[in-house]
C-alpha positions in Angstrom: 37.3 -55.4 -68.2 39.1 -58.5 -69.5 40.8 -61.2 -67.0 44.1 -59.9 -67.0 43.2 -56.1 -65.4 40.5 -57.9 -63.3 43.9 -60.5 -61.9 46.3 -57.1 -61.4 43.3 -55.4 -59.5 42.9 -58.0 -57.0 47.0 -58.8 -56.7 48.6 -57.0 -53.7 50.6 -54.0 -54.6 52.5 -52.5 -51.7 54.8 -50.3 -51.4 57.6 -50.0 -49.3 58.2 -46.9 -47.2 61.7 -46.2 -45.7 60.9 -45.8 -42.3 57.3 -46.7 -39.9 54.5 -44.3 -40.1 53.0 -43.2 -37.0 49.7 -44.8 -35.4 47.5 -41.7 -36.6 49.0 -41.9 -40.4 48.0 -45.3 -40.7 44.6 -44.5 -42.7 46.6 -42.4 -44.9 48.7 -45.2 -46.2 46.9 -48.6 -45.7 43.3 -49.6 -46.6 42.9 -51.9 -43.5 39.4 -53.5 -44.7 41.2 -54.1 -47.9 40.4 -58.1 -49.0 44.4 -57.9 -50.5 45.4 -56.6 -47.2 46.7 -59.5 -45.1 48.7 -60.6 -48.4 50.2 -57.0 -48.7 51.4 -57.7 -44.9 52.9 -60.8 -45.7 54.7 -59.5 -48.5 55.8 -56.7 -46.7 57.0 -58.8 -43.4 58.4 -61.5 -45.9 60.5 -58.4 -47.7 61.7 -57.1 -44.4 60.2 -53.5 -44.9 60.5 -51.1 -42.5 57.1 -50.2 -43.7 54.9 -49.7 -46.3 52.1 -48.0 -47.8 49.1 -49.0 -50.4 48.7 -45.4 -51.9 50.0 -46.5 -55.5 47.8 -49.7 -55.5 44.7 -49.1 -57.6 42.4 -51.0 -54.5 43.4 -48.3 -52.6 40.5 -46.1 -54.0 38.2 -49.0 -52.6 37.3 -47.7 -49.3 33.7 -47.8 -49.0 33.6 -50.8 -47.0 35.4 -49.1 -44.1 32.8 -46.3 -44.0 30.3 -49.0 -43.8 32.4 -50.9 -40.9 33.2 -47.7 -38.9 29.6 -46.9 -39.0 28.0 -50.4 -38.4 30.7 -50.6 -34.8 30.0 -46.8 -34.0 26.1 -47.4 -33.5 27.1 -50.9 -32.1 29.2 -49.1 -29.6 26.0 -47.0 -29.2 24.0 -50.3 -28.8 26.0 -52.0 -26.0 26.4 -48.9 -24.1 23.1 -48.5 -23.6 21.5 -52.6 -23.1 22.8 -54.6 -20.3 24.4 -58.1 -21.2 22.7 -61.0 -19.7 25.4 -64.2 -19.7 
C-alpha cells in the first residue's frame, strides 16, 4: 500500500445524516472505538450536522477492536460483581 492510500485510510470520513439517529442505531452508523473517531466528531460538531454516520468511510470495516473491548468490560463486569473492593 503506498503512503497516499495508507494517509486517506487514516483521514476521517464522515458523513452527514439529515436528521439524529436514535440511541440503539448508533452501532449501525458510527464505529465508536474507531482511533479517527473523535476527529469525525469534531468535524461533524465544527460542520453543524444534525448528524452523521461513518458507513461510507473505509475504517468503518475495522471493528475488531470493539469485539475485543466489549468482551474484555463484559468479563470485567463479571469480575467486580463477584470480588469485594477493599479502599
Amino acid at each position: 500500500m503506498r503512503d497516499e492510500e495508507i494517509s486517506l485510510l487514516a483521514s476521517p470520513r464522515p458523513t452527514m445524516l439529515p436528521a439524529p439517529i436514535e440511541q440503539e442505531g448508533v452501532s449501525e452508523h458510527r464505529n465508536l472505538f474507531c482511533p479517527s473517531y473523535d476527529p469525525c466528531l469534531d468535524t461533524a460538531l465544527e460542520q453543524r450536522w444534525p448528524s452523521w454516520t461513518c458507513a461510507r468511510c473505509p475504517l468503518f470495516a475495522v471493528r475488531h477492536e470493539a469485539a475485543e473491548l466489549s468482551r474484555y468490560g463484559a468479563s470485567r463486569m463479571t469480575e467486580g460483581a463477584e470480588a469485594a473492593v477493599e479502599f
